[in-house]
N, C-alpha and C positions, 0 to 999 in steps of 0.2 A: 251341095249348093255353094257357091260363089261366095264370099265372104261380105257384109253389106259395107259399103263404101261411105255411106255416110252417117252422121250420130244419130240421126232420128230413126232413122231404117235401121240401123240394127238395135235401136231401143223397143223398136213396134217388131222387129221379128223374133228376139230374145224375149220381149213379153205374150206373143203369140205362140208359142214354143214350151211355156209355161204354162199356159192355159190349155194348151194340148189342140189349139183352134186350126183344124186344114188350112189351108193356103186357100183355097175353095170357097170354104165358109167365111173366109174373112173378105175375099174380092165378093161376094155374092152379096154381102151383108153393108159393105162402098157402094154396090151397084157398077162397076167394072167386070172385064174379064179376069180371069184370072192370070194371064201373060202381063197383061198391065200390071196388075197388082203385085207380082214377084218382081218385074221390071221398078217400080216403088220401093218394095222392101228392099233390092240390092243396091238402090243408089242411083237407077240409070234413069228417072222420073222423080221430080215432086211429089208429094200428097198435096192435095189441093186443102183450103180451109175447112173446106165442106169435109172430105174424105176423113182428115183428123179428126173430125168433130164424132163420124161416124165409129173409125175407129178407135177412138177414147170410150164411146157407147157399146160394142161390143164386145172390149176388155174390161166393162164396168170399171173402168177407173179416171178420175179425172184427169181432161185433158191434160193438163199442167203437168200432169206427172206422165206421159206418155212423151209428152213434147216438151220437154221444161229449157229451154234455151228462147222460146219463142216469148217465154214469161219472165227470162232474167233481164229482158230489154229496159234501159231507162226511158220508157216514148215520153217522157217529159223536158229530158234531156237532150236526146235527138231532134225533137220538134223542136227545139230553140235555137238548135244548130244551126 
């Protein structure tokens, strides 16, 4: 497999990976195909807010920790910007 390109895809594919979860079972469980969903994992697509949300549900683990860049945001800071 392709090395994932960006930090979140290979944080959800190194955590899929651990959990022993298909490629399959994970696009099935988003509700995507499965090209989509590797096309995700390696960088070459977003996850949408919805997609995260499912797969943070599937890895049984809090978002924030699947995705934690999206959390170290100051949006208190930025909105004043």
């Amino acid at each position: 497999m392709k090395q994932p390109t960006s930090h979140y895809a290979e944080l959800v594919y190194l955590r899929r990976m651990v959990k022993k979860i298909p490629a399959s079972e994970m696009a099935e469980a988003i509700g995507v195909s499965t090209e989509t969903y590797l096309r995700c994992e390696r960088g070459e697509r977003e996850f949408t807010l919805l997609e995260a949300m499912k797969i943070a549900n599937k890895l049984n683990m809090p978002i924030s920790l699947v995705f934690p860049k999206i959390f170290e945001l100051d949006v208190a800071k930025n909105a004043t910007s």
